[in-house]
Chimera marker file (.cmm) of the C-alpha trace (Angstrom):
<marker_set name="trace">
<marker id="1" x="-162.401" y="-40.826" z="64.481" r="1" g="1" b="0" radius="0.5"/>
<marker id="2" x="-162.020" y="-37.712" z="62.555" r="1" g="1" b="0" radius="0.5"/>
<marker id="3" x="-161.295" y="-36.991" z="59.300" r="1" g="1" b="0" radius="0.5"/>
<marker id="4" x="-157.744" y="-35.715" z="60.064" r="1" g="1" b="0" radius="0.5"/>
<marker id="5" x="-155.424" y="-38.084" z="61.049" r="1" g="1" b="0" radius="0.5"/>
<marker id="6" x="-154.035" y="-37.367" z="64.605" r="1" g="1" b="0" radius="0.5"/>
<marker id="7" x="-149.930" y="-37.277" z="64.431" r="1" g="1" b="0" radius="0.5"/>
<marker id="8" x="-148.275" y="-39.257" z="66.749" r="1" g="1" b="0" radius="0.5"/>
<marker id="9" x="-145.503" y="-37.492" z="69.449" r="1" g="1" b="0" radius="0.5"/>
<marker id="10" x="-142.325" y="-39.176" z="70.008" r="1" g="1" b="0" radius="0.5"/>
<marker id="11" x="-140.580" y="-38.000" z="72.881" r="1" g="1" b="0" radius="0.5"/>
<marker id="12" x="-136.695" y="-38.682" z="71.914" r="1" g="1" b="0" radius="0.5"/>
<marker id="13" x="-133.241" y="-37.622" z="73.706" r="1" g="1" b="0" radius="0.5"/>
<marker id="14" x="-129.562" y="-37.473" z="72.663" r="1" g="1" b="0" radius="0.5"/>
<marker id="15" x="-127.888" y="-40.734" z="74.832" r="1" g="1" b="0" radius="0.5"/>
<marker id="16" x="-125.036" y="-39.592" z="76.966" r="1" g="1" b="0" radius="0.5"/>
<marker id="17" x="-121.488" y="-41.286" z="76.834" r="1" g="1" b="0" radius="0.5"/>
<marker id="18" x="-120.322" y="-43.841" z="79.190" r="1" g="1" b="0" radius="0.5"/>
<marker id="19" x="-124.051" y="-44.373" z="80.909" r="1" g="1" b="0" radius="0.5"/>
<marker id="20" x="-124.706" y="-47.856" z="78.408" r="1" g="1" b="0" radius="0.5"/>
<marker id="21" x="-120.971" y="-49.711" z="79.360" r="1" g="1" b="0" radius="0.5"/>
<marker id="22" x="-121.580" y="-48.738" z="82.938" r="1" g="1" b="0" radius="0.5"/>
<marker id="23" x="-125.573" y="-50.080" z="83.064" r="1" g="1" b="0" radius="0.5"/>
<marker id="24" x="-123.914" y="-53.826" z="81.437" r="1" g="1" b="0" radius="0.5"/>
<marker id="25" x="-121.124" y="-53.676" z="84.108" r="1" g="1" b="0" radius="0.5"/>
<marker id="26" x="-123.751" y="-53.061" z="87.000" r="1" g="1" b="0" radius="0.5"/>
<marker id="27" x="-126.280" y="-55.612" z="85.760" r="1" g="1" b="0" radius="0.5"/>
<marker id="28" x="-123.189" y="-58.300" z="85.518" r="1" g="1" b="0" radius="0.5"/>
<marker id="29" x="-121.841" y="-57.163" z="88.960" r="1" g="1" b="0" radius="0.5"/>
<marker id="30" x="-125.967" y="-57.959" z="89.680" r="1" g="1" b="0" radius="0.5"/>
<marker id="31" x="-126.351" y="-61.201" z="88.082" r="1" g="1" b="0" radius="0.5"/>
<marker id="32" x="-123.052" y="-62.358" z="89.022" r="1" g="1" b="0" radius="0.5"/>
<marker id="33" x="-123.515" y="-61.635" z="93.118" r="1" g="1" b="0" radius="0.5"/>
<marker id="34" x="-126.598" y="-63.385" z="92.584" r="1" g="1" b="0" radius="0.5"/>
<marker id="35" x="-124.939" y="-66.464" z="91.094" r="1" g="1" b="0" radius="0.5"/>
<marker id="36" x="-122.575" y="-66.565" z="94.235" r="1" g="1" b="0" radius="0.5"/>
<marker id="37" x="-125.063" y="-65.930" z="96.829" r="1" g="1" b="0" radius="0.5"/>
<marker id="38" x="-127.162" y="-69.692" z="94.679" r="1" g="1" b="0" radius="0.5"/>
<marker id="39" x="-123.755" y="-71.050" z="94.301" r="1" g="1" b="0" radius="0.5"/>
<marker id="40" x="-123.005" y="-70.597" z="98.271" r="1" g="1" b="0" radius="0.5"/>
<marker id="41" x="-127.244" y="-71.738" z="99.428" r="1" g="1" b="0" radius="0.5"/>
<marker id="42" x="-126.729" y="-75.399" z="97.427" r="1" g="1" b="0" radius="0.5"/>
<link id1="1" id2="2" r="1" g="1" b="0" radius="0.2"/>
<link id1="2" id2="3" r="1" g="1" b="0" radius="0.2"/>
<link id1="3" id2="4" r="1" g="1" b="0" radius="0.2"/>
<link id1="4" id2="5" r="1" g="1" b="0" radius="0.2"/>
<link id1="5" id2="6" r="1" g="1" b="0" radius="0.2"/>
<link id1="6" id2="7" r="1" g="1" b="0" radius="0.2"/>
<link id1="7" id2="8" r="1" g="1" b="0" radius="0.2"/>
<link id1="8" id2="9" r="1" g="1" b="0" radius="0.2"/>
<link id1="9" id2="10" r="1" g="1" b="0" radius="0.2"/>
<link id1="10" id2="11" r="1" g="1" b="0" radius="0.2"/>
<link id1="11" id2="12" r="1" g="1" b="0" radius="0.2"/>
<link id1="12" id2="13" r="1" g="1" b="0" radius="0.2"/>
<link id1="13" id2="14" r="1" g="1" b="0" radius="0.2"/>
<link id1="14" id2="15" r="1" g="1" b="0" radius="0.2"/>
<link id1="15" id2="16" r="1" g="1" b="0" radius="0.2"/>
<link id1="16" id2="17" r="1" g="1" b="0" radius="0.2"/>
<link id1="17" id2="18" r="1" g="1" b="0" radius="0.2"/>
<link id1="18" id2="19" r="1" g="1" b="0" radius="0.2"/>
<link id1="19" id2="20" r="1" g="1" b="0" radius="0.2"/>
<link id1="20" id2="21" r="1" g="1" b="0" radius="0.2"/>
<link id1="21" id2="22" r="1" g="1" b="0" radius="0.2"/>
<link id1="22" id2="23" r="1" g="1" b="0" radius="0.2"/>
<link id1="23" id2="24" r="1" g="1" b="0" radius="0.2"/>
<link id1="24" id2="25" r="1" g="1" b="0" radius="0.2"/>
<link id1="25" id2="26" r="1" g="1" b="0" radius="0.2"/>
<link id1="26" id2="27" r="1" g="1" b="0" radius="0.2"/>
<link id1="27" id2="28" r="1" g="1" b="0" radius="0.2"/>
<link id1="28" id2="29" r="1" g="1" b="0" radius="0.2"/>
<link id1="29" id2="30" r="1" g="1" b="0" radius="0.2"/>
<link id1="30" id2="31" r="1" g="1" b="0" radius="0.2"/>
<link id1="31" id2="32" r="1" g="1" b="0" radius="0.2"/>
<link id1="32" id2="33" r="1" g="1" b="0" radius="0.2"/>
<link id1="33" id2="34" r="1" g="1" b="0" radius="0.2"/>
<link id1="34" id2="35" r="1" g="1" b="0" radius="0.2"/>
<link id1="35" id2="36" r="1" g="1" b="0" radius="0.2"/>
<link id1="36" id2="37" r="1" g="1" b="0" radius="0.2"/>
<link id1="37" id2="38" r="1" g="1" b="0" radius="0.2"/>
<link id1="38" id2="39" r="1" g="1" b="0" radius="0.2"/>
<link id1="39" id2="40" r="1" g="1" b="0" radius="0.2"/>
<link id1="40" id2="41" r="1" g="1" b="0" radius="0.2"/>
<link id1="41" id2="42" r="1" g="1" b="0" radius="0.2"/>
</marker_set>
């Protein structure tokens, strides 16, 4: 390694509105379709 110490990138962004409520309420549409479809197989 060299003598300088290599800086470290971060790649960041500003989060957009609206987009984290509406990922929960598609992955508990998700998880509750799936619960139906085990529900209706037993």
């Amino acid at each position: 390694m060299s003598e300088q110490e290599e800086e470290k990138m971060e790649l960041t962004h500003q989060p957009v509105p609206g987009y984290r409520m509406l990922f929960f309420i598609a992955i508990t549409i998700g998880v509750l379709y799936l619960g139906l479809i085990l529900w209706n197989t037993v």
